[in-house]
Wavefront OBJ file of the C-alpha trace (Angstrom):
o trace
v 90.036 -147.674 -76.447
v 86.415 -145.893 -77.280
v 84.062 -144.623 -75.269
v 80.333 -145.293 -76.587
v 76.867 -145.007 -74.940
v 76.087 -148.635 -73.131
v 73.971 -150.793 -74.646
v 71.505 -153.285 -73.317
v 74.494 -156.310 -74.348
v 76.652 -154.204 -71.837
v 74.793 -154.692 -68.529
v 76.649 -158.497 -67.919
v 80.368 -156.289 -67.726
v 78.876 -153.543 -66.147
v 77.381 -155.305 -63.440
v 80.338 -157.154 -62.895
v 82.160 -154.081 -62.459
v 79.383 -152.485 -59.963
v 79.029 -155.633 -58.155
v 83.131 -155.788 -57.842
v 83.470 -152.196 -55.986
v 80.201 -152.830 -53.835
v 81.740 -156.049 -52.803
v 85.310 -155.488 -52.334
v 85.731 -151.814 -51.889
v 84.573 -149.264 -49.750
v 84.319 -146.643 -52.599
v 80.614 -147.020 -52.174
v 78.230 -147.256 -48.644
v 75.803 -149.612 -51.144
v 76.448 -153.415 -49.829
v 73.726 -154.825 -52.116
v 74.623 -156.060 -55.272
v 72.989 -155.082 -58.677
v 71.296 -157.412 -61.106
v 71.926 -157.570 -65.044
v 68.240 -155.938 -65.348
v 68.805 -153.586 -62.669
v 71.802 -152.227 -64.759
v 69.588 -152.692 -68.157
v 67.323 -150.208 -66.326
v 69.267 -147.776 -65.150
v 70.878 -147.782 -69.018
v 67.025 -147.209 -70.583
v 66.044 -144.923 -68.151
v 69.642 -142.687 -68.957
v 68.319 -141.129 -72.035
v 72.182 -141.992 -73.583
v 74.014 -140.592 -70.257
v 75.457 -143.841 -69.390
v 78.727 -144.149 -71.287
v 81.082 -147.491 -71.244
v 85.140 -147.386 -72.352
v 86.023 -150.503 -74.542
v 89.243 -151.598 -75.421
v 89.428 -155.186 -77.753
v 85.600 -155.954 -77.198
v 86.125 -155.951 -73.093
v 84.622 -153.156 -71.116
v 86.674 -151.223 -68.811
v 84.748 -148.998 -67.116
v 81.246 -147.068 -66.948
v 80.204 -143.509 -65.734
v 77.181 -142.219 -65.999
v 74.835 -139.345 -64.436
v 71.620 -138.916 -62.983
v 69.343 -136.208 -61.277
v 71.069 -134.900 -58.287
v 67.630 -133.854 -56.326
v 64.307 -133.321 -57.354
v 62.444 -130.157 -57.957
v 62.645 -127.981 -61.061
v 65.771 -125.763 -59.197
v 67.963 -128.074 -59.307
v 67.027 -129.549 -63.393
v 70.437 -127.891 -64.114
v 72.598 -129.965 -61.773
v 73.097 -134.152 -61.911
v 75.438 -136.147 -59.891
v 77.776 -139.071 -61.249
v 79.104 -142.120 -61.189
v 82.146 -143.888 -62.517
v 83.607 -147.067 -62.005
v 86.962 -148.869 -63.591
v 88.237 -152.112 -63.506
v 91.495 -152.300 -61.548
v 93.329 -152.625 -64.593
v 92.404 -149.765 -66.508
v 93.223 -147.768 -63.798
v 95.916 -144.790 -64.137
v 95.460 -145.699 -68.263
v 93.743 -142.891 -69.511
v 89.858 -144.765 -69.659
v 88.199 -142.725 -66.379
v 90.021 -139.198 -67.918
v 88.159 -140.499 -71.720
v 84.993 -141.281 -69.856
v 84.486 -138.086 -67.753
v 85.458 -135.638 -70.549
v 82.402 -137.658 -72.979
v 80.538 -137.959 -70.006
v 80.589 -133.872 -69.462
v 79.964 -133.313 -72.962
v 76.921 -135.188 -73.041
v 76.027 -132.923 -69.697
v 76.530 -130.020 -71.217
v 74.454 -131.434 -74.050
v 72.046 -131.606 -72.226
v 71.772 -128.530 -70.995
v 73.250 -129.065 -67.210
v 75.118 -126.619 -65.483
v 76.701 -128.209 -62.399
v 78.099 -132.223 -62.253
v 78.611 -133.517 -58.592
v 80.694 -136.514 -57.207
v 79.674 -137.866 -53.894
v 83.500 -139.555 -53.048
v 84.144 -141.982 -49.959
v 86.931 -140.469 -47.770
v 88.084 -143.918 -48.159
v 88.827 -143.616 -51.698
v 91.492 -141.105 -51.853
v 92.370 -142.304 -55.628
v 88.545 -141.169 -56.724
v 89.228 -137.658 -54.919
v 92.838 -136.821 -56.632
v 91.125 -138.202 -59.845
v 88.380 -135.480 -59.768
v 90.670 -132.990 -58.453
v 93.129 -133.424 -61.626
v 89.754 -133.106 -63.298
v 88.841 -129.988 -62.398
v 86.361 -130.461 -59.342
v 86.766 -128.683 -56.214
v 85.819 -130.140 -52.569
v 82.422 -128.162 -51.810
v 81.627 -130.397 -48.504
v 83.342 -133.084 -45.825
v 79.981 -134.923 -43.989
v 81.982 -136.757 -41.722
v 80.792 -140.301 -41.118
v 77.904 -140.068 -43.035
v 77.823 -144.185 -44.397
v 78.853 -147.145 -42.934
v 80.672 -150.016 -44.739
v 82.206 -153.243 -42.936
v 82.189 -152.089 -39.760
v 83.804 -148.831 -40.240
v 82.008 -144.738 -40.369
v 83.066 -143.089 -43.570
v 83.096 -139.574 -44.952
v 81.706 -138.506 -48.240
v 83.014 -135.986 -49.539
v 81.458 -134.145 -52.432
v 82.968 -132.279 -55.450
v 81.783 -130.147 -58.376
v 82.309 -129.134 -61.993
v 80.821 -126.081 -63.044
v 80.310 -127.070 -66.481
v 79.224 -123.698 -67.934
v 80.735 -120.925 -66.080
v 79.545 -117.914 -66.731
v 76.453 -118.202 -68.126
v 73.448 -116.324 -66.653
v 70.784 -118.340 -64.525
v 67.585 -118.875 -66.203
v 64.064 -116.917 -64.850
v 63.057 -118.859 -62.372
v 59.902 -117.616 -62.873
v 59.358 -119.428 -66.227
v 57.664 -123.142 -66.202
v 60.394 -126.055 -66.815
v 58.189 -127.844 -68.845
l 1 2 3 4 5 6 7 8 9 10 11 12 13 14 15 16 17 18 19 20 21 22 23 24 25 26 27 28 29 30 31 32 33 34 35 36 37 38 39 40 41 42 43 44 45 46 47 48 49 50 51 52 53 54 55 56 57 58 59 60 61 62 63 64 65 66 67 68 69 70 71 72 73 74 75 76 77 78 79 80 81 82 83 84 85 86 87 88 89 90 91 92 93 94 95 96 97 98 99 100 101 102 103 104 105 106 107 108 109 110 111 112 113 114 115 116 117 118 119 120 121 122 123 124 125 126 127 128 129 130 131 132 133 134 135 136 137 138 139 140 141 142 143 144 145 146 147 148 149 150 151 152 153 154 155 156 157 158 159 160 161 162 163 164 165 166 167 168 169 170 171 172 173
């Protein structure tokens, strides 16, 4: 298995992926499926944060990270997303994706990496636990998916601990 920044030839599998857990999970609130050239977008626009695993030419999974809110105070933070096919599962390709994925964060200078988790997804929070993340926040019924309120529960890295804060006084660029 290898984990490898997505290409545009990637969106077909990764769609199919997305579109899988919007449909038939309720590991995310979103009930409207993604298009091919929605996830060719998202891909461009990721400046090489959007990582696939691969194992014999078949992609297993995706993660990838994105601004977590705007405003220069919080350039040093981004949230992410990861998704695996049932399969690869408990076989080592979310562990290889999040530890390339956090690289490429620190990289990139960020400080902080958040998950936003359904409560209904108990896997995702163990997952990020064994990772490393810690529970920062329970908002109880904050989506709704299929007739049911669900918790999200978010969790953070701190990538770089340790390292001082930067003047806030100086332009971001």
């Amino acid at each position: 298995m290898i984990v490898r920044p997505a290409t545009d030839a990637d969106a077909e599998a990764v769609c199919a992926i997305v579109n899988w857990v919007i449909r038939d999970t309720l590991a995310t609130f979103n009930t409207i499926e993604k298009t091919p050239e929605q996830v060719r977008g998202q891909i461009a626009a990721s400046n090489g944060a959007y990582l696939v695993a691969e194992q014999d030419g078949s992609i297993l999974g995706h993660a990838h990270y994105f601004p977590f809110r705007s405003g220069p105070g919080y350039r040093f933070t981004a949230e992410h997303t990861i998704h695996l096919l049932p399969a690869a599962q408990g076989q080592g390709a979310g562990r290889a994706l999040m530890q390339a994925l956090e690289a490429r964060a620190k990289e990139a200078g960020l400080h902080v990496l958040i998950a936003s988790v359904s409560s209904a997804n108990p896997g995702a929070i163990a997952f990020h636990a064994a990772l490393g993340y810690a529970e920062t926040a329970r908002m109880p019924e904050l989506g709704c998916k299929n007739g049911l309120w669900l918790d999200t529960v978010f969790m953070q890295k701190i990538l770089t601990p340790g390292i001082p804060a930067p003047d806030s006084s100086v332009n971001p660029g």
